[in-house]
C-alpha positions in Angstrom: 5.1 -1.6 -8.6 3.2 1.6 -7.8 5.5 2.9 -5.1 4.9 6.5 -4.8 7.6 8.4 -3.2 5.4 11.5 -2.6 2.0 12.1 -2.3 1.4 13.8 -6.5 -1.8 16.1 -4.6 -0.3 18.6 -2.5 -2.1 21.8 -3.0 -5.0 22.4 0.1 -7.9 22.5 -2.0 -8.8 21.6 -5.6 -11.7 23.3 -7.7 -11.8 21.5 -10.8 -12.0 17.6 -10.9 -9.3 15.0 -10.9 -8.9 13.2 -14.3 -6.7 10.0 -15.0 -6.4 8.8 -18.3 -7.1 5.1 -17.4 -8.4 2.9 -15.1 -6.1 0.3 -14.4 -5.5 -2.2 -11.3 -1.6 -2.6 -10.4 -0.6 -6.0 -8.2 2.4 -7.2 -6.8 3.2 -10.3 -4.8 6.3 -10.9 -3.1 7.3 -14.3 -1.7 10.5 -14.2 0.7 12.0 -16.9 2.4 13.7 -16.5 5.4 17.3 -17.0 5.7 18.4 -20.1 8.1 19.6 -18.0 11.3 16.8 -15.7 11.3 13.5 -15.2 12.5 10.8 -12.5 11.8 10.0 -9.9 14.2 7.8 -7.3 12.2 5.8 -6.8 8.5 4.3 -4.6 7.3 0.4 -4.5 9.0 -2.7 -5.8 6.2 -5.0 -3.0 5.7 -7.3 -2.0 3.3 -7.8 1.9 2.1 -10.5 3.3 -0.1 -12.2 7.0 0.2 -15.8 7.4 0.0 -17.4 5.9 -3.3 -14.9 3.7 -2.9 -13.4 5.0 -6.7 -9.7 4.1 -5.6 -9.0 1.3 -3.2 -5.7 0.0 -2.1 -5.4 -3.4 -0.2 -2.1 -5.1 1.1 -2.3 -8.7 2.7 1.3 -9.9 4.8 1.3 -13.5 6.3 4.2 -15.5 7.7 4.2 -19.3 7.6 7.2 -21.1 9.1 9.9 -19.3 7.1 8.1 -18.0 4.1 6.5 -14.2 4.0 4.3 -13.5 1.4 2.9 -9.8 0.9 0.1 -9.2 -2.2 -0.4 -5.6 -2.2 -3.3 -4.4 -4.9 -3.9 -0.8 -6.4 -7.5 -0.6 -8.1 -8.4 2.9 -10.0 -11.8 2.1 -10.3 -13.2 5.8 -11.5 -11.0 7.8 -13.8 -12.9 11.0 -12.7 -13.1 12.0 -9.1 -15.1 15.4 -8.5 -13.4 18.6 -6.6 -15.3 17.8 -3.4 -13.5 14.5 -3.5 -9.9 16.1 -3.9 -8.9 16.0 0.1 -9.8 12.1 0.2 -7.6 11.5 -2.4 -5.4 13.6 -1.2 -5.1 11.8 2.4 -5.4 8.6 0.7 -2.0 9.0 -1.2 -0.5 10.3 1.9 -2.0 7.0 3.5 -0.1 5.0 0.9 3.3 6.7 1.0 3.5 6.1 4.7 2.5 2.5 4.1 4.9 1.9 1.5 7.8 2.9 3.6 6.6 -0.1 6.5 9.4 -3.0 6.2 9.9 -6.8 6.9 12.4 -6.7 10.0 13.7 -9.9 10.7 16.0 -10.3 14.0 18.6 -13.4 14.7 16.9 -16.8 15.9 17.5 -17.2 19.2 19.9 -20.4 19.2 18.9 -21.8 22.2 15.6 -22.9 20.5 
């Protein structure tokens, strides 16, 4: 998937424009079940990123129903050129998607008096 493990813009400022080589749209779905036993207490939060002229957008969607989890997280490059000026919203939105990455399903024992 397109985990990032650091943000790849970490100089302050930028005077020349960003160039990728393609545009591309990256998706992942992940269905989990539940194990019998268990119960779940946290996922990660749906939330939608994009800087201004919305050139790069990232989305993520987590839903729990019964003991299924489902988490459809999209990456959509939508402008393979991103002027200087726009450098520091990119910047802060790979910083944004690090830290999001690292959120986690936590599940927690089912209480067995229910």
């Amino acid at each position: 998937f397109h985990r990032n493990e650091q943000n790849p813009f970490t100089r302050p400022e930028r005077d020349i424009p960003v160039d990728y080589p393609f545009l591309f749209q990256k998706e992942f779905i992940a269905n989990l079940v539940v194990p019998s036993g268990f119960e779940v207490e946290e996922v990660p939060k749906s939330i939608r990123l994009s800087i201004p002229g919305r050139g790069i957008e990232l989305s993520r969607l987590a839903q729990v129903a019964g003991n299924r989890i489902t988490i459809l997280s999209r990456l959509n490059l939508k402008n393979k050129t991103f002027e200087a000026k726009l450098y520091k919203y990119l910047r802060d939105f790979y910083s944004q998607t690090v830290a999001l990455q690292s959120q986690q399903v936590v599940l927690k024992e089912a209480n067995s008096a229910n």
